[in-house]
N, C-alpha and C positions, 0 to 999 in steps of 0.2 A: 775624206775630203768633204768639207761643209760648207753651201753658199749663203751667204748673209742676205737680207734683203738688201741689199746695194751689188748683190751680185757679185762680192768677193767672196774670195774661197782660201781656206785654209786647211792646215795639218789636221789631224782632230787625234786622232790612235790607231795601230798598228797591233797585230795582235796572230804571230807565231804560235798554231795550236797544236799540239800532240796530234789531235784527231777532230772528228766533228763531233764529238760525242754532247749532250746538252749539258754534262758537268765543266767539260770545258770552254763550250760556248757560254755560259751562267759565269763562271771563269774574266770572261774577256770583258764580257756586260759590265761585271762587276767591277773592273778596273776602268775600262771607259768612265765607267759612272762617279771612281773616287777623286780623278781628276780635272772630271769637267762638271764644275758647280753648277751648270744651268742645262742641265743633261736634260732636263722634264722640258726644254726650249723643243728638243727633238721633234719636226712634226712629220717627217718622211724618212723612213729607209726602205733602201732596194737593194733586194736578194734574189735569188736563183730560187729553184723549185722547192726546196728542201721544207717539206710542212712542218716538221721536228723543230726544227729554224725558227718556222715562222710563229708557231704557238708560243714558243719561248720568248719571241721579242714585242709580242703582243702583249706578253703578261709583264714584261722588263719596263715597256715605254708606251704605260696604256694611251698617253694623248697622240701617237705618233700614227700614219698610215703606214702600213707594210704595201710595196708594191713589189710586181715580181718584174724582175728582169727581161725586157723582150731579146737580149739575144741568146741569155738562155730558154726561157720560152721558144722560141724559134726553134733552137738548135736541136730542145728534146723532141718538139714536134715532128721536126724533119727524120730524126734517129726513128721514132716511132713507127713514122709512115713509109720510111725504108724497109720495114721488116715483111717477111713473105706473107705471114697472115693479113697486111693492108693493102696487096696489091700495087706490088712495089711499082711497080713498071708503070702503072696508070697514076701513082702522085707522082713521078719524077719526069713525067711528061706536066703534069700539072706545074710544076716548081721551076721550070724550065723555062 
């Protein structure tokens, strides 16, 4: 989904992948790219934590910013800070 400067939003592509592997993700890029002629328009996408990801769509759509996702940002932070090595008891009073 992509918003225009008028704030309308549309379809853009959908993209069913084997795996996350970055031959498949290069894959998806690739076909994104063969049906939207003004793919280099791109000036934001937003993704989850995955660096692998992120290096890939940097080099894909050099004018664009990569931004990361806050509610996965959140959610891996939370998972993190759950774990016994961070003192689970004292974030979840924290988060509370």
């Amino acid at each position: 989904m992509i918003y225009d400067v008028f704030g309308h939003r549309r379809y853009v592509k959908y993209a069913l992948m084997k795996n996350e592997s970055s031959g498949c993700l290069t894959d998806a890029v690739t076909s994104f790219k063969s049906v939207n002629a003004t793919w280099e328009n791109v000036r934001a996408i937003i993704v989850d934590k995955d660096f692998g990801e992120i290096s890939l769509l940097l080099t894909q759509f050099p004018g664009a910013r990569i931004l990361l996702c806050v509610f996965h940002v959140v959610k891996h932070l939370r998972g993190e800070m759950a774990k016994r090595e961070y003192g689970a008891k004292r974030w979840r009073m924290l988060l509370t």
